[in-house]
Biotite code that builds the C-alpha atoms (Angstrom):
import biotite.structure as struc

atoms = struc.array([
    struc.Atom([0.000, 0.000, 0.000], chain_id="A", res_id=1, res_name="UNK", atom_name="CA", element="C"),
    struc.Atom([2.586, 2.175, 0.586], chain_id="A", res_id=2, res_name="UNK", atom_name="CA", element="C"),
    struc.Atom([4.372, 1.356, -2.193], chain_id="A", res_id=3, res_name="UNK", atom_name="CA", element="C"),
    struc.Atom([0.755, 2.600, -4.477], chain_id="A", res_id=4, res_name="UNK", atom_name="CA", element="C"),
    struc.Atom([0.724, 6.203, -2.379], chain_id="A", res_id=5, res_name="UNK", atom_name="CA", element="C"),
    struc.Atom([4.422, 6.644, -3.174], chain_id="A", res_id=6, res_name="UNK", atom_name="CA", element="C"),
    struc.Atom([3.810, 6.018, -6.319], chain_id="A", res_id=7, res_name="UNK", atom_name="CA", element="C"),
    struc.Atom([0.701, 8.484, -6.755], chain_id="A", res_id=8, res_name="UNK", atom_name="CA", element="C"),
    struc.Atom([2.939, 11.222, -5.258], chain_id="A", res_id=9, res_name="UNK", atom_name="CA", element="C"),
    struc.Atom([5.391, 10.631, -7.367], chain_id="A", res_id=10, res_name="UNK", atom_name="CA", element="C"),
    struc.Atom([3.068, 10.892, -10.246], chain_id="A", res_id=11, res_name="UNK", atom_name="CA", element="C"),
    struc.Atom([1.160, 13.900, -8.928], chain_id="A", res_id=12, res_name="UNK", atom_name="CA", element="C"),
    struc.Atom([4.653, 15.884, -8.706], chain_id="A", res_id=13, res_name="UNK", atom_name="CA", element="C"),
    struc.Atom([5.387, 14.911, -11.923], chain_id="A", res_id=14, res_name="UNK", atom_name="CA", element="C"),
    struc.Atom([2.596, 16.534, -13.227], chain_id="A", res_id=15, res_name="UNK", atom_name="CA", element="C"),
    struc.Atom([2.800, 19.344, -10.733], chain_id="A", res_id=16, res_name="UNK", atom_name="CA", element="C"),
    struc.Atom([6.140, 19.753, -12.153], chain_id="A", res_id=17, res_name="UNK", atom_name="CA", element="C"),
    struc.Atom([5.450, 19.223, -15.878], chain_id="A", res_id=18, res_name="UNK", atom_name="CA", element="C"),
    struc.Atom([3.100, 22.186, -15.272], chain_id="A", res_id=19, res_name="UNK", atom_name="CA", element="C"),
    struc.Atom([5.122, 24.173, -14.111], chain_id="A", res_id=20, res_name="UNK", atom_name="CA", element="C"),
    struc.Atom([7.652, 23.323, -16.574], chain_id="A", res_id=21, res_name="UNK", atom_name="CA", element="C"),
    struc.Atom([5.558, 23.976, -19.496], chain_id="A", res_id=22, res_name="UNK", atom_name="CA", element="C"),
    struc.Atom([4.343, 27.367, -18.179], chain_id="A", res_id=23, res_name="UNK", atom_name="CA", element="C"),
    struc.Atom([7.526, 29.059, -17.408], chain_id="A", res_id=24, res_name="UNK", atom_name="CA", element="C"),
    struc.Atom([9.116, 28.892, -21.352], chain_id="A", res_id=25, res_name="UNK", atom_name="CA", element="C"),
    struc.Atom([10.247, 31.591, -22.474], chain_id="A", res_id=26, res_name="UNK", atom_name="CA", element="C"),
    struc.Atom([7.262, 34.476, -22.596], chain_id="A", res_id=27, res_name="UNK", atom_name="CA", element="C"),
    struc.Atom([5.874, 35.453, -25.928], chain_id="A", res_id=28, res_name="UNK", atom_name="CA", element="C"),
    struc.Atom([6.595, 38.590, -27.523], chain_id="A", res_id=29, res_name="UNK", atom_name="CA", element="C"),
    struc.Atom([4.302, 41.381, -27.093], chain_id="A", res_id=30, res_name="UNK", atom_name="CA", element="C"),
    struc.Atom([2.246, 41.629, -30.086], chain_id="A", res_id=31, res_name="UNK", atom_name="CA", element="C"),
    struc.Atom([2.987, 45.182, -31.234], chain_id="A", res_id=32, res_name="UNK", atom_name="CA", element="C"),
    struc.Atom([-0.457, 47.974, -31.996], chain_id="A", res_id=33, res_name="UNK", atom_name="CA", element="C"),
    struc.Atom([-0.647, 49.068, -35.397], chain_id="A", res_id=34, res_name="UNK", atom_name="CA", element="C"),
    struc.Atom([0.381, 52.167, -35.846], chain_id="A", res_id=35, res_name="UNK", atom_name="CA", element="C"),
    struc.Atom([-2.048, 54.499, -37.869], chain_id="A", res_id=36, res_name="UNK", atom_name="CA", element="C"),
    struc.Atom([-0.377, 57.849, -37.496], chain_id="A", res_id=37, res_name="UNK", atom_name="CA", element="C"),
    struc.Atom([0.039, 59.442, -40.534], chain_id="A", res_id=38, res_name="UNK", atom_name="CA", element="C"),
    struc.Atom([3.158, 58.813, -42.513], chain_id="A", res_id=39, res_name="UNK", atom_name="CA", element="C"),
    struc.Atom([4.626, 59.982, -45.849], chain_id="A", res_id=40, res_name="UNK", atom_name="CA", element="C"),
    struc.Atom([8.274, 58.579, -46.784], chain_id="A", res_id=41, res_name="UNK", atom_name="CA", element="C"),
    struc.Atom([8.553, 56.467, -43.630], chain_id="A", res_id=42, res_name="UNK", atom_name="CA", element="C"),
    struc.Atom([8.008, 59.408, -41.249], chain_id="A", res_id=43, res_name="UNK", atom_name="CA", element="C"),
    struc.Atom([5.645, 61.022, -38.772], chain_id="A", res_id=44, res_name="UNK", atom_name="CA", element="C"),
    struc.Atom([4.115, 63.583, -40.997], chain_id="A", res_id=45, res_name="UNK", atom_name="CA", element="C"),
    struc.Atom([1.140, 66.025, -40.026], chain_id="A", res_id=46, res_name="UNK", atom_name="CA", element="C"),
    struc.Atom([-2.411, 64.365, -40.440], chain_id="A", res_id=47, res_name="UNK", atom_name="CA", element="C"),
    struc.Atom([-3.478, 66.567, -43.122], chain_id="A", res_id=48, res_name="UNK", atom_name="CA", element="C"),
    struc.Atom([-1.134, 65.116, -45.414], chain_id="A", res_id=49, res_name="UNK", atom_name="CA", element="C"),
    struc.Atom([-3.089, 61.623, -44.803], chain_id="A", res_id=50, res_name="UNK", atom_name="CA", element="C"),
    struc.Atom([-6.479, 62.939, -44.482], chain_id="A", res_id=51, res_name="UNK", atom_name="CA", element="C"),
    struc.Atom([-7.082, 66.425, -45.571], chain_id="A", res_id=52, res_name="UNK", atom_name="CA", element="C"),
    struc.Atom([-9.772, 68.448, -43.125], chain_id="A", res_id=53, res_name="UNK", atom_name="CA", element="C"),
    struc.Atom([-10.569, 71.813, -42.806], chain_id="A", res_id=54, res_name="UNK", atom_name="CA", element="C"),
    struc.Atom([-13.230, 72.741, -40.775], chain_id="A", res_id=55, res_name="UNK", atom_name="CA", element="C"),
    struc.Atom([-16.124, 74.061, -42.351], chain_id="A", res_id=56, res_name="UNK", atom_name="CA", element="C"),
    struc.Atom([-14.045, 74.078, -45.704], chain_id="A", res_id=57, res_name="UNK", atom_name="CA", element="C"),
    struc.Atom([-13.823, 71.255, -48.755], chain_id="A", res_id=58, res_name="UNK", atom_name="CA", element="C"),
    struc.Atom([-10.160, 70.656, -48.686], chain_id="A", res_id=59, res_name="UNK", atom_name="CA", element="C"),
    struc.Atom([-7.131, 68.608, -50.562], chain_id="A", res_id=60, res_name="UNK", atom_name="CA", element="C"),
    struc.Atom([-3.743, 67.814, -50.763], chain_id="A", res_id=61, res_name="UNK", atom_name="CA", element="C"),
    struc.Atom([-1.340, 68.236, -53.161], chain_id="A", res_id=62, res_name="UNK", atom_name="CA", element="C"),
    struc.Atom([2.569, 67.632, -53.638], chain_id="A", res_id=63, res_name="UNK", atom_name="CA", element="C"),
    struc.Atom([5.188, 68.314, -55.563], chain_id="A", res_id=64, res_name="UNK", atom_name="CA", element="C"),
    struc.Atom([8.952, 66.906, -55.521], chain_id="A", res_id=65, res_name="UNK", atom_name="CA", element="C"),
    struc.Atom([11.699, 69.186, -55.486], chain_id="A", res_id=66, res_name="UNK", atom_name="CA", element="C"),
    struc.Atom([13.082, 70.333, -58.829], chain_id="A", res_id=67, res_name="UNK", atom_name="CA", element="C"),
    struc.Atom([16.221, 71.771, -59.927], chain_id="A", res_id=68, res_name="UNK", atom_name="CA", element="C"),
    struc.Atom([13.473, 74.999, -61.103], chain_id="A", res_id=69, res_name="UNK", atom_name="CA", element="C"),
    struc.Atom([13.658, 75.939, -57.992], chain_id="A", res_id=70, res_name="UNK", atom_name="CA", element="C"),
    struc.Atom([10.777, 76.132, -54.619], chain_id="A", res_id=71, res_name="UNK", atom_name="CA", element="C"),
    struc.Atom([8.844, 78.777, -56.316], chain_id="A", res_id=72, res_name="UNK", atom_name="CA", element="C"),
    struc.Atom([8.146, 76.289, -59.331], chain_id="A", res_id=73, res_name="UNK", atom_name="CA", element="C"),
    struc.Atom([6.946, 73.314, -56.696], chain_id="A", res_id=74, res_name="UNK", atom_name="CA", element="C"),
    struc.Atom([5.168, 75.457, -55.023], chain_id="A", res_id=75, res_name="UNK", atom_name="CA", element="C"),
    struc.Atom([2.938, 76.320, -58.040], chain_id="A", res_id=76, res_name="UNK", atom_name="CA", element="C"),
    struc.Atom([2.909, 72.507, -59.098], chain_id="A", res_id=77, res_name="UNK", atom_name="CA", element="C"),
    struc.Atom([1.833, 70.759, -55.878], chain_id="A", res_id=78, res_name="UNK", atom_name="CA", element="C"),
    struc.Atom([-1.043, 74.204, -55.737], chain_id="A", res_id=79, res_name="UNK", atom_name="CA", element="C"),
    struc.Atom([-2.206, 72.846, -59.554], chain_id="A", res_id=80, res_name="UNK", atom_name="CA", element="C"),
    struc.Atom([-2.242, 69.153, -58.105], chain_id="A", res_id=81, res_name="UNK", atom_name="CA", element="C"),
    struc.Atom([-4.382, 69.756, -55.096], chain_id="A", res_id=82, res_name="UNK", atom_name="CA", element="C"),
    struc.Atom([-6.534, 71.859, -56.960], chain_id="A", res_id=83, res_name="UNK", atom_name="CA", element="C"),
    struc.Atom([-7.042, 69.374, -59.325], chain_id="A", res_id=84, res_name="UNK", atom_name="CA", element="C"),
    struc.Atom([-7.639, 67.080, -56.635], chain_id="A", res_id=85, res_name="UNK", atom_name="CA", element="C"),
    struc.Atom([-10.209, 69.523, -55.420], chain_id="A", res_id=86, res_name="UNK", atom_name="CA", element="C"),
    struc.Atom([-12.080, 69.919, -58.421], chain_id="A", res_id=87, res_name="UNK", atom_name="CA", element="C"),
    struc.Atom([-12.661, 66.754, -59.054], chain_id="A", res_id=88, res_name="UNK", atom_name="CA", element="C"),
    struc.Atom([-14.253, 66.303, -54.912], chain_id="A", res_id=89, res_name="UNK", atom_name="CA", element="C"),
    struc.Atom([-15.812, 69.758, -56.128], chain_id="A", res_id=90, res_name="UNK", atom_name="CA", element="C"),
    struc.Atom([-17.300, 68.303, -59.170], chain_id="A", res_id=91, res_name="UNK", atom_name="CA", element="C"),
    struc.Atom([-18.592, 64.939, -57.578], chain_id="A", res_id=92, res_name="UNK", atom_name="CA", element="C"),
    struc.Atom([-19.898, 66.561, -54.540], chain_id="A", res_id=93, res_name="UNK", atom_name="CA", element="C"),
    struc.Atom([-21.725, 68.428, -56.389], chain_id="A", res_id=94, res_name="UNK", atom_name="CA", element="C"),
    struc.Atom([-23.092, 65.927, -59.401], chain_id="A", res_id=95, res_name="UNK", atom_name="CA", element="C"),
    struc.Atom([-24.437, 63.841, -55.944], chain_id="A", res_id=96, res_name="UNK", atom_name="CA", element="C"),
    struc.Atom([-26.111, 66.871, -54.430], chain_id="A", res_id=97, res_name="UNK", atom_name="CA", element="C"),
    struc.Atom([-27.749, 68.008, -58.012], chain_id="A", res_id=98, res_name="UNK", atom_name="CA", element="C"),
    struc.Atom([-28.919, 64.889, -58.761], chain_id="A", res_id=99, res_name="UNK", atom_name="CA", element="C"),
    struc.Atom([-30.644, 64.031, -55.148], chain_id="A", res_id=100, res_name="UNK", atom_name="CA", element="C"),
    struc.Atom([-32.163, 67.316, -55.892], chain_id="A", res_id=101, res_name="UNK", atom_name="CA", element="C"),
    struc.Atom([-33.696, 66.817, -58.598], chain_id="A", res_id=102, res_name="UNK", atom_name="CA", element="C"),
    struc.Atom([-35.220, 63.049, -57.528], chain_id="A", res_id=103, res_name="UNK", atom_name="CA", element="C"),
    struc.Atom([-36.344, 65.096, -54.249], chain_id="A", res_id=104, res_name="UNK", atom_name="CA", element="C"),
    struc.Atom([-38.585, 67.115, -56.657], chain_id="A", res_id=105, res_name="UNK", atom_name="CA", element="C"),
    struc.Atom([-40.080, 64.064, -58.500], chain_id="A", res_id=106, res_name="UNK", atom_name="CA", element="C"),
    struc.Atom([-37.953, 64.487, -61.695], chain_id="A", res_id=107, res_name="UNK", atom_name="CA", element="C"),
    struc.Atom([-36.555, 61.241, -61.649], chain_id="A", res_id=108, res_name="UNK", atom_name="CA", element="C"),
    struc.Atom([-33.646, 59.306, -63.699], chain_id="A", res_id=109, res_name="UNK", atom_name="CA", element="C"),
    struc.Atom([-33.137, 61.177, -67.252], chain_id="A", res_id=110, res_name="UNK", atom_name="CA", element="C"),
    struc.Atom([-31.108, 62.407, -70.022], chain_id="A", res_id=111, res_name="UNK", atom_name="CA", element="C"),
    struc.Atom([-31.608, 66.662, -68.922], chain_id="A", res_id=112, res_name="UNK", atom_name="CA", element="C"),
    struc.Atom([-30.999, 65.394, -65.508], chain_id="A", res_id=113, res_name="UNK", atom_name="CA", element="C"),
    struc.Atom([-27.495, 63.804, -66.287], chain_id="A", res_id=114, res_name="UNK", atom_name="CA", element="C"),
    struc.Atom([-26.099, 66.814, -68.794], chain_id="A", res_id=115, res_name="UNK", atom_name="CA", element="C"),
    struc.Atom([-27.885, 69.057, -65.869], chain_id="A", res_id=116, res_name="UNK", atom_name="CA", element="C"),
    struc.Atom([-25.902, 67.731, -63.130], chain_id="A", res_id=117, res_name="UNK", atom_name="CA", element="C"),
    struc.Atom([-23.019, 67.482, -65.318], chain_id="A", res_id=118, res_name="UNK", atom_name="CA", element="C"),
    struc.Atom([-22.701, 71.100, -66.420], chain_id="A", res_id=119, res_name="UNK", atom_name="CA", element="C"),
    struc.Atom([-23.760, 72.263, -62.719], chain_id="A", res_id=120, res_name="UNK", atom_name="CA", element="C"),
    struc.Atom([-21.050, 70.517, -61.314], chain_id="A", res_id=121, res_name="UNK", atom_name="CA", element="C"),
    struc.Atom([-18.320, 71.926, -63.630], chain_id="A", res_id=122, res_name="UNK", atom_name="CA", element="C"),
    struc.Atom([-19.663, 75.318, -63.474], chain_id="A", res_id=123, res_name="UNK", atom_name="CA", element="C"),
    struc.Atom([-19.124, 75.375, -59.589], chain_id="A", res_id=124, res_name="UNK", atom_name="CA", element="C"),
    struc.Atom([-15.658, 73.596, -59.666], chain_id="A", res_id=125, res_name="UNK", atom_name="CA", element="C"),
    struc.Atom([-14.335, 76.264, -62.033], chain_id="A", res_id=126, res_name="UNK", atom_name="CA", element="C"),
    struc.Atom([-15.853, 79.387, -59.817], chain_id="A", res_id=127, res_name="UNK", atom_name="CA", element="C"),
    struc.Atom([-15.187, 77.901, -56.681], chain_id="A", res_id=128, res_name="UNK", atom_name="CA", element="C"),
    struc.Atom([-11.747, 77.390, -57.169], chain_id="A", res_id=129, res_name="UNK", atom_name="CA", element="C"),
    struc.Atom([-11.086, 80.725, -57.841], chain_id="A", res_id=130, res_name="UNK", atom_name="CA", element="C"),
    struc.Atom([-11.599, 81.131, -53.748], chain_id="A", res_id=131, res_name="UNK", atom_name="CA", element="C"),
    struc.Atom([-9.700, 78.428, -53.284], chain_id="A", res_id=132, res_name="UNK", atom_name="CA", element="C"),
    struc.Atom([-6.324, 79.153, -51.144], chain_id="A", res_id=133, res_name="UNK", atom_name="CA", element="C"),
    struc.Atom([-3.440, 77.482, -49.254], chain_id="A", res_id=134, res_name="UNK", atom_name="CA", element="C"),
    struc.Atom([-4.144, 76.721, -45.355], chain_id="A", res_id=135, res_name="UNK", atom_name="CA", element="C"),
    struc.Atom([-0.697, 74.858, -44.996], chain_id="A", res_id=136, res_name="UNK", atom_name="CA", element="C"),
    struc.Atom([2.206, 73.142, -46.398], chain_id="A", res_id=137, res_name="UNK", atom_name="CA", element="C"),
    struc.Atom([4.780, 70.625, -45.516], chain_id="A", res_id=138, res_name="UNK", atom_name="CA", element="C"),
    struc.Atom([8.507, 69.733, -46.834], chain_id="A", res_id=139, res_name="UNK", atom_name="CA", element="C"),
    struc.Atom([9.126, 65.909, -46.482], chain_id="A", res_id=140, res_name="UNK", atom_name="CA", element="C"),
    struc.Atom([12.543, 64.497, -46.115], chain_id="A", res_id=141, res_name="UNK", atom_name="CA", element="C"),
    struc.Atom([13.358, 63.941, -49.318], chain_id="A", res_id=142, res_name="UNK", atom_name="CA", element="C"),
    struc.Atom([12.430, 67.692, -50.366], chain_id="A", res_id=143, res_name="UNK", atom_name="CA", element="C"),
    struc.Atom([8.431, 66.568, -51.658], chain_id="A", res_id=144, res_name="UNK", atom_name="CA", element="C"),
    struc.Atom([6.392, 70.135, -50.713], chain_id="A", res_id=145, res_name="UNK", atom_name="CA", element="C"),
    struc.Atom([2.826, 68.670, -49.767], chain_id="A", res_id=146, res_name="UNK", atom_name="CA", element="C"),
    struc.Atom([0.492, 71.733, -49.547], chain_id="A", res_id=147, res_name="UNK", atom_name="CA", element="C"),
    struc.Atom([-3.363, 71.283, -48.471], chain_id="A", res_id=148, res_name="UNK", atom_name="CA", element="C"),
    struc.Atom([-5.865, 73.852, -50.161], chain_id="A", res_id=149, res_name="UNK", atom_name="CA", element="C"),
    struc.Atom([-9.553, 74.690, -49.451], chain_id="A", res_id=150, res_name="UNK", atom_name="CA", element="C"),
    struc.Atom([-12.487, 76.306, -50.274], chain_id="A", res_id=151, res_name="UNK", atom_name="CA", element="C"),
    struc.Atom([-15.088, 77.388, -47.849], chain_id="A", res_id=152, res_name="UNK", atom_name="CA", element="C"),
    struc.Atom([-18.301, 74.861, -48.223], chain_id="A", res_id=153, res_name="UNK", atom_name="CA", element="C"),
    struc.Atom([-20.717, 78.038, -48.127], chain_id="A", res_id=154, res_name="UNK", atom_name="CA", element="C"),
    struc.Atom([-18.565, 79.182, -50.966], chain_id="A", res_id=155, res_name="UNK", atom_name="CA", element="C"),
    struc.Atom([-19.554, 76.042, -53.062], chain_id="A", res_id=156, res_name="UNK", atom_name="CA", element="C"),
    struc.Atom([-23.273, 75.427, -52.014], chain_id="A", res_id=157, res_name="UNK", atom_name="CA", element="C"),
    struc.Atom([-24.078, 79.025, -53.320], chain_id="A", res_id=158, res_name="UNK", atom_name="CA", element="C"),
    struc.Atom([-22.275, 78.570, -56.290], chain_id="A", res_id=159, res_name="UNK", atom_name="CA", element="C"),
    struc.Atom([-24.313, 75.454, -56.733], chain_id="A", res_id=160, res_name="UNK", atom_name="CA", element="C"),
    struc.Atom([-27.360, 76.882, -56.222], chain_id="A", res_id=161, res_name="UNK", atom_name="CA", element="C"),
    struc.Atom([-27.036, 79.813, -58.783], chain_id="A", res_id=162, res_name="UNK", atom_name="CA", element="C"),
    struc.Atom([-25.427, 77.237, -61.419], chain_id="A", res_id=163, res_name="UNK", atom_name="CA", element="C"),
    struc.Atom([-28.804, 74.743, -60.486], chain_id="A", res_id=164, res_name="UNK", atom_name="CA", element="C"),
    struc.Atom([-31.202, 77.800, -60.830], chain_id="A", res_id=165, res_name="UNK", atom_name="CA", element="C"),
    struc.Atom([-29.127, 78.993, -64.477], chain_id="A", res_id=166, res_name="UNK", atom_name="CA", element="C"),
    struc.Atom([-29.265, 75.824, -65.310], chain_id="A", res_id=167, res_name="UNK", atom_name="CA", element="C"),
    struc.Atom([-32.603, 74.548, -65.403], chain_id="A", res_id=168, res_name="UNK", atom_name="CA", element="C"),
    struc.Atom([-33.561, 78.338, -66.941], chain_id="A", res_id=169, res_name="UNK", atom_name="CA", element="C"),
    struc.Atom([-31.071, 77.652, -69.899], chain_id="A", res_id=170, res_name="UNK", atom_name="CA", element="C"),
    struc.Atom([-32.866, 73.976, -70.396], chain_id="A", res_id=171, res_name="UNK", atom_name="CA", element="C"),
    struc.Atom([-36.300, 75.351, -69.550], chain_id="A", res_id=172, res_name="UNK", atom_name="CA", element="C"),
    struc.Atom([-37.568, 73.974, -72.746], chain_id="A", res_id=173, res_name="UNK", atom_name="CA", element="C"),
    struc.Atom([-35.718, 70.732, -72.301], chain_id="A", res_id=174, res_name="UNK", atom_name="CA", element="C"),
    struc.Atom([-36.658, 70.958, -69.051], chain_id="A", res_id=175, res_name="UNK", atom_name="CA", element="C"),
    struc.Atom([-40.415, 71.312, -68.890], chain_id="A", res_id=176, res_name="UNK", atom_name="CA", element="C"),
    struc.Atom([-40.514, 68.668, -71.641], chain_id="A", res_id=177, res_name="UNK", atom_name="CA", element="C"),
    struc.Atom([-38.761, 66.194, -69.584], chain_id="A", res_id=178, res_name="UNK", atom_name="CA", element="C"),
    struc.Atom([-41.365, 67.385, -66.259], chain_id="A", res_id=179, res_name="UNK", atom_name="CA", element="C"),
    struc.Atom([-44.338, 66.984, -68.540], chain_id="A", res_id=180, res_name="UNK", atom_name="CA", element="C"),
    struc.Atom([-43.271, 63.508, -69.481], chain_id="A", res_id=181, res_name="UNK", atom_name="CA", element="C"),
    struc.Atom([-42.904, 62.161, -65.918], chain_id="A", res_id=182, res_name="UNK", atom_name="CA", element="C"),
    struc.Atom([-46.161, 63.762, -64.936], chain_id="A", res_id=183, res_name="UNK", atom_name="CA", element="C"),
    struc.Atom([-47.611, 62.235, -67.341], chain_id="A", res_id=184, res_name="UNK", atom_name="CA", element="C"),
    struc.Atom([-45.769, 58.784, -66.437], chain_id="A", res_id=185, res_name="UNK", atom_name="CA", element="C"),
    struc.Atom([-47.500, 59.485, -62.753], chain_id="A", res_id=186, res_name="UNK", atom_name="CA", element="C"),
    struc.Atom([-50.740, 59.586, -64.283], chain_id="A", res_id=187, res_name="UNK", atom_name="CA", element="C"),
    struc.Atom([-50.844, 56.394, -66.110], chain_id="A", res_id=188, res_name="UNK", atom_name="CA", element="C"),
    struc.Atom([-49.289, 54.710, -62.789], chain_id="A", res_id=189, res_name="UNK", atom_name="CA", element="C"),
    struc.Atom([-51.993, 56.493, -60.800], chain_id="A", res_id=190, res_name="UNK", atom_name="CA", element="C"),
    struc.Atom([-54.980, 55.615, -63.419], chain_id="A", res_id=191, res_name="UNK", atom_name="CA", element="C"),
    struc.Atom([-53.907, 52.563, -65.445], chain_id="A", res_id=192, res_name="UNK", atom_name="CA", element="C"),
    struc.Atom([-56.627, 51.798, -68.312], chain_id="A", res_id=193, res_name="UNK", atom_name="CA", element="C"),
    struc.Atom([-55.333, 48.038, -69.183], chain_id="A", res_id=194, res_name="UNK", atom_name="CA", element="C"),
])
């Protein structure tokens, strides 16, 4: 008998010790956090760069790389790019608002609706970005200028409005047409005769 509880403590500290064995290894290494500050080239650059925000503003970011033409030259080349950039945010900012508009108003899906929106959204980007001006700028390591531009969002919803209301005046014909069709369209859903 003794011989069967020496042999159960000797078992039970095996395991005891296998335990303790197999728990004290060599710790794990700590699983680093993603790091999402912003970054251009490898380094900590400001957020802007990343994510362009100005409040109350539409805004971009543009860049340039340096040039033998000199900073004045990048300067004006990383402007053009972020006002491209802008145009284009402009332009579908706009196309989005015009065309929920014009649903919101029971016009519906059509041809003067499209080349509407289309011309709207053009018109604004081209007067809005004559208001458009540097907020800050940023020289990366290897000499890249990044500049971010904006425009003031009032700036751009009035221009859209006045472009919406020219608009639909210049098409009025078009325009009317297109409104008496879908009216008509309502009808027949409203009183179908087959």
């Amino acid at each position: 008998m003794k011989f069967v509880k020496s042999l159960g403590s000797i078992a039970l500290a095996g395991v005891v010790a296998t335990m303790i064995v197999g728990c004290g290894g060599e710790p794990q290494p700590k699983q680093e956090e993603p790091d999402f500050r912003c970054k251009q080239e490898g380094v900590l650059a400001p957020k802007w760069t990343c994510t362009p925000f100005v409040d109350g503003a539409i805004a971009e970011v543009g860049s340039a790389p340096k040039t033998a033409a000199g900073a004045g030259f990048q300067r004006r080349n990383a402007l053009a790019n972020a006002r491209s950039n802008l145009a284009q945010q402009i332009q579908t900012l706009v196309k989005d608002k015009v065309e929920t508009f014009a649903r919101s108003t029971g016009v519906g899906e059509g041809e003067t609706v499209d080349s509407v929106a289309t011309q709207v959204s053009k018109q604004v980007a081209k007067v809005t970005l004559t208001g458009s001006k540097q907020v800050d700028a940023w020289q990366a390591p290897s000499g890249t200028l990044y500049v971010l531009v904006a425009v003031p969002e009032k700036d751009v919803n009035a221009a859209a409005k006045k472009a919406v209301k020219t608009s639909f005046k210049n098409d009025e014909a078009l325009w009317q047409q297109f409104q008496s069709k879908q009216a008509l369209e309502g009808l027949e859903k409203e009183f179908p005769t087959e």
